[in-house]
C-alpha positions in Angstrom: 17.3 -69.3 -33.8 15.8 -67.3 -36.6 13.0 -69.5 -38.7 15.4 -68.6 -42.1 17.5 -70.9 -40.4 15.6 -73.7 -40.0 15.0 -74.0 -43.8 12.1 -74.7 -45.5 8.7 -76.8 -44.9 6.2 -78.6 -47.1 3.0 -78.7 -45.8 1.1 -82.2 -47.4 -2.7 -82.2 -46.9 -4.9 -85.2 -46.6 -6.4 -85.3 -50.3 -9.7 -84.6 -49.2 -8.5 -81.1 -47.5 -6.1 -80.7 -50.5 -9.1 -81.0 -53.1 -11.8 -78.4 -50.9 -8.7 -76.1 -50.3 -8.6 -76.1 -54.9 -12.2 -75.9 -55.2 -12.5 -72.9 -52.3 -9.4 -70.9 -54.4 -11.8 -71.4 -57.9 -14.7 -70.4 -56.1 -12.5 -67.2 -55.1 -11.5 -66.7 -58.9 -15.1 -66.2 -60.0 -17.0 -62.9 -60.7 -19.6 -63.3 -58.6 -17.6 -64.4 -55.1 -15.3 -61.3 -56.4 -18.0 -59.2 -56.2 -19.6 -60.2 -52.9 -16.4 -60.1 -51.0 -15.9 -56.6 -52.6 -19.2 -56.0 -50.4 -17.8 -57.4 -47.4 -14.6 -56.0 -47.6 -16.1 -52.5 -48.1 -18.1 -53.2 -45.0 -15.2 -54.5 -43.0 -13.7 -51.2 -44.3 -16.0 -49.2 -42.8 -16.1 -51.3 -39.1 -12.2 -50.7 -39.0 -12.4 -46.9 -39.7 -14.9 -46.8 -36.5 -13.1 -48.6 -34.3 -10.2 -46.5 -35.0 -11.4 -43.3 -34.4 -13.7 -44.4 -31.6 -9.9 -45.6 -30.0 -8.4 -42.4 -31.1 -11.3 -40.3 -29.1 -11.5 -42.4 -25.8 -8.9 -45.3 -25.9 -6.2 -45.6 -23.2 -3.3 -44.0 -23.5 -0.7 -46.8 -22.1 -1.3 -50.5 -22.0 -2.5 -50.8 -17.9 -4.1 -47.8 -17.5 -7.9 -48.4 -16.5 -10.1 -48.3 -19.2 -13.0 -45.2 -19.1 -16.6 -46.7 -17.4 -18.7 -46.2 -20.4 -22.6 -44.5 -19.9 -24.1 -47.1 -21.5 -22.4 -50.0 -19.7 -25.4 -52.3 -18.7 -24.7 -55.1 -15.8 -24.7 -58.7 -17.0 -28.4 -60.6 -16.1 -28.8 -62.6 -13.3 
């Protein structure tokens, strides 16, 4: 069964998780949170494009394969 088939759903909060849920999405409206998440999300940016190309260079090739021993690996502490 396909969700489309089941209809729709109406999700009802408690009021107290209704009314922080409002106040989170005007907090998100303003200039200033705007402008820090731009931050963030630049840095995030920047994460993603590494861990893309650092899977491009030396990631597996299928799912199962064994994954390369890296030079750097350290043992856990005892």
């Amino acid at each position: 069964m396909h969700p489309w088939d089941q209809g729709r759903r109406i999700t009802l909060r408690p009021r107290e998780e209704h009314e922080a849920l409002q106040r989170a999405r005007q907090r998100q409206s303003t200039d200033e949170w705007q402008q820090r998440y731009a931050h963030r999300a630049g840095i995030e940016g920047t994460i993603a494009q590494g861990v893309t190309k650092a899977s491009a260079c030396g990631g597996r090739a299928t799912a199962g394969t064994p994954r390369p021993i890296s030079s750097t690996y350290s043992s856990p502490r005892r």
